[in-house]
C-alpha positions in Angstrom: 116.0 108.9 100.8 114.2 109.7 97.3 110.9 109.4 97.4 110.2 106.1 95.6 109.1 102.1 96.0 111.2 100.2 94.0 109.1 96.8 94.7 106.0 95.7 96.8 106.8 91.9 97.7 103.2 90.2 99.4 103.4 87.2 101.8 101.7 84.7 100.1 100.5 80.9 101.9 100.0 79.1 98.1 102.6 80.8 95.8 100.6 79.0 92.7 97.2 79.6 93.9 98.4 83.3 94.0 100.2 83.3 90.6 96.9 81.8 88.9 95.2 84.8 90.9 97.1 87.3 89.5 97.5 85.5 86.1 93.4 85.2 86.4 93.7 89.3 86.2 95.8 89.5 83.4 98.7 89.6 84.6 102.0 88.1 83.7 104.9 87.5 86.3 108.1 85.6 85.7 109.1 83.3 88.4 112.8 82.3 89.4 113.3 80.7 92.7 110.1 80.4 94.1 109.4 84.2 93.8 107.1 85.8 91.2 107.9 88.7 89.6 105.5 91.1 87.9 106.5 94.1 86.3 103.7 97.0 87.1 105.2 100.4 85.5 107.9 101.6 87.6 108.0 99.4 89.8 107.5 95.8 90.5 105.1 93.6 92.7 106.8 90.5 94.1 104.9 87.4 95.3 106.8 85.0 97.5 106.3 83.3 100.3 104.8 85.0 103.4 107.3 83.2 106.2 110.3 83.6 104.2 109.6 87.0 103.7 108.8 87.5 107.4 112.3 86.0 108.4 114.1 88.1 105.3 112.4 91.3 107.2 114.1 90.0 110.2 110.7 89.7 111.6 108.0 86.8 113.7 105.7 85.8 111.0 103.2 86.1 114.0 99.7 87.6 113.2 98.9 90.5 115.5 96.7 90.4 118.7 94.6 92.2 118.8 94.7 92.6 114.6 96.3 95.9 113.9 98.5 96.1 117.4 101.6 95.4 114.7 103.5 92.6 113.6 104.3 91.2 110.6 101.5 92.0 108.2 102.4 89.8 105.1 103.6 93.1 103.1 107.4 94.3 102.9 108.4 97.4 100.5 111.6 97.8 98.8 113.8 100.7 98.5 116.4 100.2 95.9 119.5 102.3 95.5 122.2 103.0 93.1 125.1 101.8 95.7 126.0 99.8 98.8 127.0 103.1 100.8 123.3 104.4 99.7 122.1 101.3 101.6 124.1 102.1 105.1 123.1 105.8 104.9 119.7 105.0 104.4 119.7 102.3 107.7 121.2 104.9 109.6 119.1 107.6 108.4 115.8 105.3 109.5 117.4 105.1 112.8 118.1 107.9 113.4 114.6 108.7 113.0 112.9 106.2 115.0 112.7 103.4 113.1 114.4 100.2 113.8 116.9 97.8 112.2 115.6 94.4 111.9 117.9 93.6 109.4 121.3 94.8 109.3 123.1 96.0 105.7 124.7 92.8 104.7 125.4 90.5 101.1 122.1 88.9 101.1 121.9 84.7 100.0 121.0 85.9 96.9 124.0 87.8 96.2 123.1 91.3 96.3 123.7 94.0 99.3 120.6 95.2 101.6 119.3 95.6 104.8 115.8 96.4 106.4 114.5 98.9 108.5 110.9 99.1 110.0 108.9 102.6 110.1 107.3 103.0 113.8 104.3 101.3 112.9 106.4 98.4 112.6 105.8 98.5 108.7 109.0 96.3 106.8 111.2 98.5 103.9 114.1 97.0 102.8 116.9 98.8 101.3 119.0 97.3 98.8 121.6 98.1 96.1 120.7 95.0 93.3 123.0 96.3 89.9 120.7 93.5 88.3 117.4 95.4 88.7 118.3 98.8 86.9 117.1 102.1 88.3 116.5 105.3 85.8 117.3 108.6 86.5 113.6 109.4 87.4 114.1 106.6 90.1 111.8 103.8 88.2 112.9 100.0 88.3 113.1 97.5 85.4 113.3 93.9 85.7 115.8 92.0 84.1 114.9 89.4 81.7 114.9 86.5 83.7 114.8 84.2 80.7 118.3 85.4 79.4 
């Protein structure tokens, strides 16, 4: 696995009050499908809902008790890859290690192939091969225009 985040998405309860948080701070996210996208140098920082992206993690949108005894903490990182077989290698790979599969490698509902591991602290990484978000050699993500 290179040594790279592709994309930080945060659970958020009010995806506008966020936005106009964010927007508030100067910054300036696209959204398509209920998802913000900002785009913060290499990489990008996602805003979206925090159940959804609890059950895309394959995880209990459950706060933890006592706080910091795991769960889902409202944060997932990405991993993006240049191929589908990079995804399964990279599952297997976390496995193998100790991690767990919460998600298996699969065609996602938005169309693209991925699948999520978490780290033994139970942190969320998704692994994904999305040809629509382009990587560069030195490993850094671009958007795509979503307005095109």
């Amino acid at each position: 696995m290179e040594q790279r985040i592709s994309l930080v998405t945060l659970g958020v309860a009010d995806l506008a009050r966020s936005r106009r948080f964010y927007e508030a701070l100067g910054w300036r996210g696209t959204e398509v499908e209920e998802t913000v996208f900002h785009q913060a140098g290499g990489l990008a920082l996602v805003l979206w809902d925090r159940g959804r992206l609890a059950a895309d993690c394959g995880l209990a949108d459950t706060p933890p008790d006592p706080p910091g005894a795991g769960g889902f903490g409202g944060i997932a990182l990405a991993h993006n890859v240049r191929t589908d077989a990079e995804v399964d290698v990279l599952l297997a790979a976390a496995e193998a290690a100790g991690g767990t599969v919460t998600r298996p490698a699969a065609v996602n509902v938005i169309g693209f192939y991925s699948g999520v591991f978490t780290d033994p602290d139970g942190h969320p990484w998704e692994i994904a091969h999305n040809p629509g978000f382009t990587l560069a050699e030195d490993g850094s993500l671009r958007l795509p225009d979503f307005g095109a």
